[in-house]
N, C-alpha and C positions, 0 to 999 in steps of 0.2 A: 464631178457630179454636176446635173442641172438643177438646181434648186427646185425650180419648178415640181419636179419628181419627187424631192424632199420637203412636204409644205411644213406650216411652221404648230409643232405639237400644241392644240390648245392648253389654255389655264388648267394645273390640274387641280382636281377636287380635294377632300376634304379627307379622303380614305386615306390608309397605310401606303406608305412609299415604296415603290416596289422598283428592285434592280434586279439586272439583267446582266447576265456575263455568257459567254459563250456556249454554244450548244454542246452536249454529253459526251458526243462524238469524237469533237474537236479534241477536249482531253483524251479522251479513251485509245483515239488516235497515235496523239503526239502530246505526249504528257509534256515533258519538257519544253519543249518550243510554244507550247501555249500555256507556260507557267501552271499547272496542277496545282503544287507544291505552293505557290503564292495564294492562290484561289482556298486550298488546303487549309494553312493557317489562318488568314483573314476571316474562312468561316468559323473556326474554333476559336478567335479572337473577339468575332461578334455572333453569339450562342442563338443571338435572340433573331438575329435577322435571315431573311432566308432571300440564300441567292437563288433566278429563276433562270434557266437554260431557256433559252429561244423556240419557240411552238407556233407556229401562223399555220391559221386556218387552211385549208384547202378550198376554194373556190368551188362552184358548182362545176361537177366529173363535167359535162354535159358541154362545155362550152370547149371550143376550140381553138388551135394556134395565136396568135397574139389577143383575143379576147379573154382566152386562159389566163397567159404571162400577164397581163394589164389586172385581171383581175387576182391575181396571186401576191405579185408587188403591191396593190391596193392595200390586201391583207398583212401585208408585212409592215407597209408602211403607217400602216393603224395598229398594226401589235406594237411596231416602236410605240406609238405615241402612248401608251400605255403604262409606261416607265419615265420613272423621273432619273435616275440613277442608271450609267451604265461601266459596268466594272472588268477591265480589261487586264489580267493578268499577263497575258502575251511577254515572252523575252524577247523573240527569237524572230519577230516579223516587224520589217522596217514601218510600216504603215499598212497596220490593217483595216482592212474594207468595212468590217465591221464596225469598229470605230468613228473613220469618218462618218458613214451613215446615221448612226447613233448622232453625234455631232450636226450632221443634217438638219436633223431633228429636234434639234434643243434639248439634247439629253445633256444631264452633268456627268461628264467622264472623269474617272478615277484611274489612272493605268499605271503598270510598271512603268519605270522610266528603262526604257531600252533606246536603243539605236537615235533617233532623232526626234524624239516625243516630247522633249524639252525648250527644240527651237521653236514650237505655235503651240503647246499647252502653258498658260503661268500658273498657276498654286495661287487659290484663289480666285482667282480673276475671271480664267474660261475652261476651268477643268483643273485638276492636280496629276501629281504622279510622284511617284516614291519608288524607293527602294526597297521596303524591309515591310515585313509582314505589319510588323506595328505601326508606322507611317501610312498605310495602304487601311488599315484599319481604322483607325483617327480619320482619315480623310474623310472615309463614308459614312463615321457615326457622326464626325460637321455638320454634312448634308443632310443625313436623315435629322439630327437638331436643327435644321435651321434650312427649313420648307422652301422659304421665301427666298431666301439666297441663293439656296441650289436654283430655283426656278429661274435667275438671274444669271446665276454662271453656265446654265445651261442656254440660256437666250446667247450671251457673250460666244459659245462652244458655237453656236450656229453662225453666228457671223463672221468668225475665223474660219468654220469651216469653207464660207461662203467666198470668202476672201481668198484662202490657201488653195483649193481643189473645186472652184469653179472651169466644167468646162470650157470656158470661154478664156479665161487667163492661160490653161492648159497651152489652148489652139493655139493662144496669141505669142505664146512664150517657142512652139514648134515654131511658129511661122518665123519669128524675129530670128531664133538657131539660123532655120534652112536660110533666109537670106540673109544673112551673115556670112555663111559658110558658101552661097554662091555668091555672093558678092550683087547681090541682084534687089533690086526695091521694088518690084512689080510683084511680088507675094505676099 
C-alpha cells in the first residue's frame, strides 16, 4: 500500500461506534473461508451491536476511466473512515486486503487469529485477535467501552500497517531478493 492513498481517518465524533466486517457476498459466497460461523456467534454474543457490511457510494455515472476509479477509491476511502471498528472473521486467507486497508486507515481491527495475523497484530496494542467466538466478542465490547483506546490502537494499526505493507519496503525487500540471487549491486 501507499499510504499516501490511505490518509489518516480523522478524530471520530461523539456518535455510536460503528463496525464493519465484510461484504454480504463475501459470506454468501464462501461461508467457511471467510468465517460465517465466527461473525455468526459474535453477533448473538453482542445482541445490541450491529455489525455493518461494506456499501460506498457510487460516484457520479457521468464521469470516466480513471476519474471514475479516483473518484470511487475516494468514496471508499471516506466510507472507511467512517468506522472506528473493523471486524475480520476470515480463517482461511493469509492476509486479507480488506484488512490491511482497514489498518490503512486507523481502524481498530479485531480478527480471527488464522495463518500469520499474530506475527504484526499484539492484543491491545495495534488490533487483537482470538480464537473463539467469546474472545472475538470481549475484544469488541473493549473497544466499543473504551472510545479513546480504540482510537489509539487504531492510530498504533496504521502505523504497523505503514511499517509491514508499505509499497516502498515491498520494492526494497524485491529489489535486495533479485540482487541477491544475481549476485549483482547495481539494482
Amino acid at each position: 500500500f501507499d499510504p499516501k492513498e490511505f490518509p489518516q481517518r480523522p478524530t471520530p465524533g461523539e456518535g455510536p461506534r460503528r463496525i464493519l466486517t465484510l461484504p454480504r457476498d463475501a459470506y454468501a459466497l464462501r461461508p467457511a473461508y471467510h468465517g460465517a460461523n465466527l461473525l455468526e456467534g459474535v453477533a448473538r454474543a453482542l445482541p445490541a451491536v450491529r455489525f455493518e457490511q461494506l456499501r460506498v457510494p457510487e460516484p457520479n455515472l457521468l464521469l470516466r476511466g480513471n476519474n471514475y476509479a479516483r473518484a470511487k477509491f475516494s468514496h471508499y476511502i471516506a466510507t472507511l473512515h467512517g468506522f472506528d471498528i473493523y471486524f475480520n472473521p476470515t480463517l482461511h486467507s493469509p492476509m486479507p486486503r480488506t484488512r490491511g486497508e482497514a489498518m490503512m486507515c486507523g481502524l481498530a481491527t479485531v480478527n480471527a487469529r488464522s495463518h500469520d495475523v499474530d506475527r504484526f497484530i499484539r492484543n491491545g496494542i495495534n488490533g487483537f485477535h482470538g480464537d473463539s467466538v467469546a474472545e472475538l466478542a470481549d475484544h469488541i465490547g473493549f473497544l466499543l467501552a473504551h472510545p479513546g483506546l480504540a482510537w489509539k490502537i487504531g492510530q498504533a494499526s496504521r502505523e504497523t500497517a505503514i511499517a509491514a505493507f508499505h509499497i516502498d519496503r515491498f520494492l526494497a525487500d524485491w529489489r535486495r531478493l533479485i540482487r541477491d540471487m544475481l549476485g549483482h549491486s547495481a539494482i
